[in-house]
MARDO-32348 format. One record per residue (C-alpha): residue number from 1; residue in three letters; x negated, y negated, z negated. Coordinates in steps of 0.5 Angstrom, whole numbers. Example, Ala and Ser with C-alpha at 12.3 -4.5 7.8 and 13.67 -1.06 7.14 Angstrom:
<pts>
{pt 1; ALA; {-25; 9; -16}}
{pt 2; SER; {-27; 2; -14}}
</pts>
This chain:
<pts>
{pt 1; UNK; {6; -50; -35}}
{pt 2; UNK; {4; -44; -31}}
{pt 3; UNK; {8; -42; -24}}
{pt 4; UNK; {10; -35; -23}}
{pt 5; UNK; {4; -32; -19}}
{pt 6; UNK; {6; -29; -11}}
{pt 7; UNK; {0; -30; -7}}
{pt 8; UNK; {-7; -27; -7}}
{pt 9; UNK; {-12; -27; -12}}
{pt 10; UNK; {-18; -28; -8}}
{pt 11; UNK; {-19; -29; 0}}
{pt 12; UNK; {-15; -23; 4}}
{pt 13; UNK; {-20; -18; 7}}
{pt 14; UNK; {-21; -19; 14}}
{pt 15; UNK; {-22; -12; 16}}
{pt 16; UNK; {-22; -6; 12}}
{pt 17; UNK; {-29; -2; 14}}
{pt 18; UNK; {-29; 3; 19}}
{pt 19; UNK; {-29; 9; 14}}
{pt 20; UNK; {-23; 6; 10}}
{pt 21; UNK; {-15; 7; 12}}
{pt 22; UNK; {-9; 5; 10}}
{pt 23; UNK; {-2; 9; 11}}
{pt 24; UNK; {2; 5; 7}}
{pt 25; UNK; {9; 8; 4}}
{pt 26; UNK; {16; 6; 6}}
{pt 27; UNK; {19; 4; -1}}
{pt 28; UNK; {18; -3; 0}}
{pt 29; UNK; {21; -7; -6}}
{pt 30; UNK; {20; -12; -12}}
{pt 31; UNK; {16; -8; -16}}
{pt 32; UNK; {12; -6; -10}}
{pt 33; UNK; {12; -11; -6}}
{pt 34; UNK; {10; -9; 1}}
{pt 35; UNK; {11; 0; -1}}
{pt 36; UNK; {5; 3; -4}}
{pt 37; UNK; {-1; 4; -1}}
{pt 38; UNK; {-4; 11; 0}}
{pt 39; UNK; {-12; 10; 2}}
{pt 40; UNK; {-16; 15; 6}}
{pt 41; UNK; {-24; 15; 5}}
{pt 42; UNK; {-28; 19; 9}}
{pt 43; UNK; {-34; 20; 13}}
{pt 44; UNK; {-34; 21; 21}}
{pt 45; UNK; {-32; 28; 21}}
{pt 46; UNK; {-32; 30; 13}}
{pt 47; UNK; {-26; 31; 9}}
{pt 48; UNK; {-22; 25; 7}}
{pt 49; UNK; {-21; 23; 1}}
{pt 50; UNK; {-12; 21; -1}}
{pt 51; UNK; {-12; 15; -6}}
{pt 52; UNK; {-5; 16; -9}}
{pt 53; UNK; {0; 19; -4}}
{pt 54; UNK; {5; 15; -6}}
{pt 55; UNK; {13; 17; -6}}
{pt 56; UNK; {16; 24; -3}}
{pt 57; UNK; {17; 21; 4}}
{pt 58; UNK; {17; 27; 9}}
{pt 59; UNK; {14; 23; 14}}
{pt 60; UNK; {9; 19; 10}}
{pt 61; UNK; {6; 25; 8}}
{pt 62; UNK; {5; 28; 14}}
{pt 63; UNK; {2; 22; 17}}
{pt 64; UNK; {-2; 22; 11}}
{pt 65; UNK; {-4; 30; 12}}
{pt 66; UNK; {-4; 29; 20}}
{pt 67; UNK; {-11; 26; 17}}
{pt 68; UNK; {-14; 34; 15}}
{pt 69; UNK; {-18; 36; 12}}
{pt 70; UNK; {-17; 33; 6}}
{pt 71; UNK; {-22; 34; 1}}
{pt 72; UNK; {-19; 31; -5}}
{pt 73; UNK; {-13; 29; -7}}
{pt 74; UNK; {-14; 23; -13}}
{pt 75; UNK; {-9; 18; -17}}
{pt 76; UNK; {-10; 11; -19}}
{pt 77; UNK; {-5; 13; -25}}
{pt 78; UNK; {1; 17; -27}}
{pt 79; UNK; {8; 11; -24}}
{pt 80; UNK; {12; 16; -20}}
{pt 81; UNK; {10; 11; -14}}
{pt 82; UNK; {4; 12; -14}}
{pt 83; UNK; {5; 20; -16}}
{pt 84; UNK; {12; 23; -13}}
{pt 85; UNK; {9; 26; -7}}
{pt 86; UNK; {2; 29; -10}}
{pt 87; UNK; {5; 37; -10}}
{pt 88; UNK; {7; 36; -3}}
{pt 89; UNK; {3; 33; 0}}
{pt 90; UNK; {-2; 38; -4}}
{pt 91; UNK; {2; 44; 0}}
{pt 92; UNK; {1; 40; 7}}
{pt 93; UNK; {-6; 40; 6}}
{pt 94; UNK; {-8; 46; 1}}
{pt 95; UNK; {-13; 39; -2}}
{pt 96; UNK; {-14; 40; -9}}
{pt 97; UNK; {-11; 34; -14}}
{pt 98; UNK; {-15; 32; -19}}
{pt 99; UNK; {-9; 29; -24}}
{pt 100; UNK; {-10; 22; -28}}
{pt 101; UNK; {-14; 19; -31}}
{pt 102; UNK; {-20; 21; -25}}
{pt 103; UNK; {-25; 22; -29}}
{pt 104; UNK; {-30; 26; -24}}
{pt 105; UNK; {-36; 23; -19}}
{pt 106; UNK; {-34; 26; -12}}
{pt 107; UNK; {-38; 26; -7}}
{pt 108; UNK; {-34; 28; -1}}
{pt 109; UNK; {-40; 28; 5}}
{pt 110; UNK; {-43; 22; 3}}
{pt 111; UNK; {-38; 18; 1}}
{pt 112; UNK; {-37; 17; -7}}
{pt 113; UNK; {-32; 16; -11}}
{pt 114; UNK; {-34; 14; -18}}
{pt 115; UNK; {-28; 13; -24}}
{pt 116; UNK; {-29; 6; -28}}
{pt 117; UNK; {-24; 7; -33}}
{pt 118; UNK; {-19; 2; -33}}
{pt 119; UNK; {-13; 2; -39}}
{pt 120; UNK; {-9; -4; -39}}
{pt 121; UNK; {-3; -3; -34}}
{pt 122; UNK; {-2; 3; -37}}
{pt 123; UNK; {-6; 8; -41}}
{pt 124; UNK; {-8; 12; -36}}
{pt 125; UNK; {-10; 7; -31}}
{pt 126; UNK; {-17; 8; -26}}
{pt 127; UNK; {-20; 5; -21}}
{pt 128; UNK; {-25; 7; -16}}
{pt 129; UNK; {-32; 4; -14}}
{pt 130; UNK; {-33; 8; -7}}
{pt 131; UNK; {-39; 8; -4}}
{pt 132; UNK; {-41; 10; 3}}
{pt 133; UNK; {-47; 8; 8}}
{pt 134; UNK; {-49; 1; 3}}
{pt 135; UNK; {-41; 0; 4}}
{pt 136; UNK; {-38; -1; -4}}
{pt 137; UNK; {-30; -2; -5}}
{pt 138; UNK; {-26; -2; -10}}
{pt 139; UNK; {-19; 2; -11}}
{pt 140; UNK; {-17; -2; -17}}
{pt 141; UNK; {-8; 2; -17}}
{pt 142; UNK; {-4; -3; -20}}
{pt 143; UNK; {-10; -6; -25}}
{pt 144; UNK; {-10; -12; -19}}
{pt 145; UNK; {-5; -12; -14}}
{pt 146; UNK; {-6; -15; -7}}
{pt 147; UNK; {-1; -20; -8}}
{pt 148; UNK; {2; -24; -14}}
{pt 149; UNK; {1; -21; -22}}
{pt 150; UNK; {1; -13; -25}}
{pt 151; UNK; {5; -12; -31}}
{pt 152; UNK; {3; -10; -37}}
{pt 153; UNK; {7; -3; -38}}
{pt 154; UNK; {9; -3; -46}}
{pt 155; UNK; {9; 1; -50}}
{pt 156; UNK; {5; 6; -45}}
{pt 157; UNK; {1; -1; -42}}
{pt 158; UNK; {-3; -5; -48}}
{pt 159; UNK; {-7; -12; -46}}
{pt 160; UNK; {-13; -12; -51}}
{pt 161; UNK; {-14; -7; -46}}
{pt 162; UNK; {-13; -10; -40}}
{pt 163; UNK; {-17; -16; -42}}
{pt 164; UNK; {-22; -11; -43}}
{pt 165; UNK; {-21; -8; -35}}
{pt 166; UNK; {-21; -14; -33}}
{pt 167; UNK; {-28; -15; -35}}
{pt 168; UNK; {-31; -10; -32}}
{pt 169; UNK; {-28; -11; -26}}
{pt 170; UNK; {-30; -18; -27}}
{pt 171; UNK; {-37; -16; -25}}
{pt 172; UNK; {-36; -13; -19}}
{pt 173; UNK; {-37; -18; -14}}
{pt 174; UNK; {-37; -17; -7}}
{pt 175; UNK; {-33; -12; -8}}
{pt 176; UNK; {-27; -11; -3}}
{pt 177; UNK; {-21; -10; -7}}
{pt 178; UNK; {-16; -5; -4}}
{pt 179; UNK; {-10; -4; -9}}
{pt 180; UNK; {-5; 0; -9}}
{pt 181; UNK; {1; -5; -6}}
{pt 182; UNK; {-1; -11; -3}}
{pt 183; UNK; {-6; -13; 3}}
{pt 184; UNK; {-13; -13; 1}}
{pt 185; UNK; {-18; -18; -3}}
{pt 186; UNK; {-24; -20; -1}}
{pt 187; UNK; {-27; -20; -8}}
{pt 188; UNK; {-26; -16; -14}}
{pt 189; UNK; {-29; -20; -19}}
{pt 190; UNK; {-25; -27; -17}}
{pt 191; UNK; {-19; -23; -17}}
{pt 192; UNK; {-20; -20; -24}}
{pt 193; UNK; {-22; -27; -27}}
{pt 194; UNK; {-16; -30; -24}}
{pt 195; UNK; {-12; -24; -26}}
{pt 196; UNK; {-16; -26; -33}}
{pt 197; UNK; {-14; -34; -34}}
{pt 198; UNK; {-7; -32; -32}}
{pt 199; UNK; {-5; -28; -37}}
{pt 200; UNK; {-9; -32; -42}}
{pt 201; UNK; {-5; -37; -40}}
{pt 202; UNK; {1; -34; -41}}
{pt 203; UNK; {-1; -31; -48}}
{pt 204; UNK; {-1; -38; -50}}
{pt 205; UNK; {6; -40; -47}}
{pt 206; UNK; {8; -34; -51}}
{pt 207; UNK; {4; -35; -57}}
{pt 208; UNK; {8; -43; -56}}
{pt 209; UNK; {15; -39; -56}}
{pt 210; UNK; {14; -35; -62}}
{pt 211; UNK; {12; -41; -66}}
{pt 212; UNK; {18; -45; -63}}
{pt 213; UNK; {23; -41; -66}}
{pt 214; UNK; {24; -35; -60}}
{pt 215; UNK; {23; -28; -65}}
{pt 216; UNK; {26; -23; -59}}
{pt 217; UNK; {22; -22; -53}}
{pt 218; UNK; {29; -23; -48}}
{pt 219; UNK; {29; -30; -52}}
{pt 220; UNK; {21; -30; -50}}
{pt 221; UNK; {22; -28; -42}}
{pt 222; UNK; {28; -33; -42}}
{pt 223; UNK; {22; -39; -45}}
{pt 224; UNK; {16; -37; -40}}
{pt 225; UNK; {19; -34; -34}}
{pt 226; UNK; {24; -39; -33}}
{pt 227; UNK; {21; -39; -26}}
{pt 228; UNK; {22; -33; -24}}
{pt 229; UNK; {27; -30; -20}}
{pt 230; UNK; {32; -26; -26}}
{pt 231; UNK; {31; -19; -22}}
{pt 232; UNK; {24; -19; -24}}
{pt 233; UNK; {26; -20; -32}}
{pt 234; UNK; {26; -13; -33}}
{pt 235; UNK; {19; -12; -32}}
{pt 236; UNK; {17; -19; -35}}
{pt 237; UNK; {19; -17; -41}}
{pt 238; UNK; {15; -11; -41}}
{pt 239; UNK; {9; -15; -41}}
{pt 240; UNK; {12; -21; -46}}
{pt 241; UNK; {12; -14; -51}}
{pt 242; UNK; {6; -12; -50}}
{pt 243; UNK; {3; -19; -51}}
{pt 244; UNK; {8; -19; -57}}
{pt 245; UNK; {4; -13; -58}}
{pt 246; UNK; {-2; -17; -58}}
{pt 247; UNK; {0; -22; -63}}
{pt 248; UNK; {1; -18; -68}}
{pt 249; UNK; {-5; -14; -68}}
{pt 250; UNK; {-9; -21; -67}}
{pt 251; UNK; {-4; -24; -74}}
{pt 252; UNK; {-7; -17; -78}}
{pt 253; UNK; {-14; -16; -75}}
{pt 254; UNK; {-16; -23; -73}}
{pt 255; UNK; {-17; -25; -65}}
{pt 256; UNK; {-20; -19; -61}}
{pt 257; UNK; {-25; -23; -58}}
{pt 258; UNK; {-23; -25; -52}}
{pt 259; UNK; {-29; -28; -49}}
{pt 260; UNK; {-33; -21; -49}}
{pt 261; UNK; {-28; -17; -46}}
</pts>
């Protein structure tokens, strides 16, 4: 039986490096877990870079910009948590934003945000390998949270391209992970291949269910995720109906190969 997740899926980062900061959101919840984390790279005396603003929280976003210049305003993906305060903190600082999917290389004074592509969570989902002086992370969003597991947002989210994010981020050892809620990892490719046997544990669970007589997804949550608290079904079966999803195609087109992912 596989337990609901609440823990991190690596060692917590000790320290953040120097050129890293963090101004976490004041939206803690279940889905958010401690609120959303707005990033903030840059070089002594550069611009910053803001890594999802986060919420429309007037004070938040001045505690963000009282880190000016800011050189570029980039997002993760398009979730209102992530997203709600872009514009305005784009009028407080006159940074430019660059909308998801971020697919543009920055270079913000020698600190360099490279896009790595990442659908899965949703559509649009980015994460960021930053380098500065030697140093790499990774600003994995909601691809990998800090603590517990992500959902798999259907319609919008899709698991085969998940599982495909998963690899990639998979060959990112060393790499710290900073996410979008949560505290930091200390390995983004542990992470990811703990994110990766988790879910795979679950599609079998799911897979169980349906052939166990379960045909409707509320029927599946009510099966897998006995162990979860009833106010996190709702985005439990978010990720039941995208693993639903993935079955079906798997039924049509055969397994998409998950091994090579």
């Amino acid at each position: 039986m596989v337990s609901h997740v609440t823990t991190p899926a690596a060692e917590v980062l000790a320290a953040l490096p120097d050129w890293v900061t963090l101004v976490r959101a004041p939206n803690p919840g279940p889905m958010t877990l401690d609120g959303t984390n707005t990033w903030l790279l840059r070089a002594p005396g550069g611009g910053s870079v803001v890594v999802d603003p986060g919420p429309l929280d007037e004070g938040h976003l001045r505690a963000v910009a009282a880190h000016s210049p800011v050189a570029a305003i980039v997002l993760t993906h398009g979730h209102i948590d992530h997203t709600e305060g872009v514009r305005r903190l784009a009028e407080l600082t006159g940074a430019r934003v660059y909308d998801p999917p971020v697919l543009e290389h920055l270079d913000a004074d020698g600190v360099v945000v490279e896009p790595l592509v990442t659908p899965g969570h949703s559509r649009d989902s980015v994460c960021f390998v930053v380098r500065y002086r030697g140093e790499e992370v990774v600003l994995t969003g909601d691809t990998i949270l800090g603590r517990g597991t992500t959902v798999v947002a259907w319609p919008d989210g899709d698991l085969g391209d998940y599982f495909e994010s998963l690899g990639k981020l998979a060959a990112l050892d060393g790499r710290p992970a900073l996410p979008g809620h949560g505290p930091s990892l200390s390995d983004t490719g542990v992470a990811a291949r703990y994110y990766r046997r988790h879910r795979e544990a679950r599609l079998e669970q799911v897979r169980a269910a349906v052939a166990g007589g379960a045909s409707e997804a509320g029927d599946v949550v009510a099966a897998v995720y006995a162990d979860v608290d009833r106010s996190l079904w709702p985005a439990a079966e978010m990720s039941v109906r995208a693993q639903l999803d993935f079955l079906r195609r798997e039924s049509h087109h055969g397994p998409r190969g998950l091994d090579s992912a």
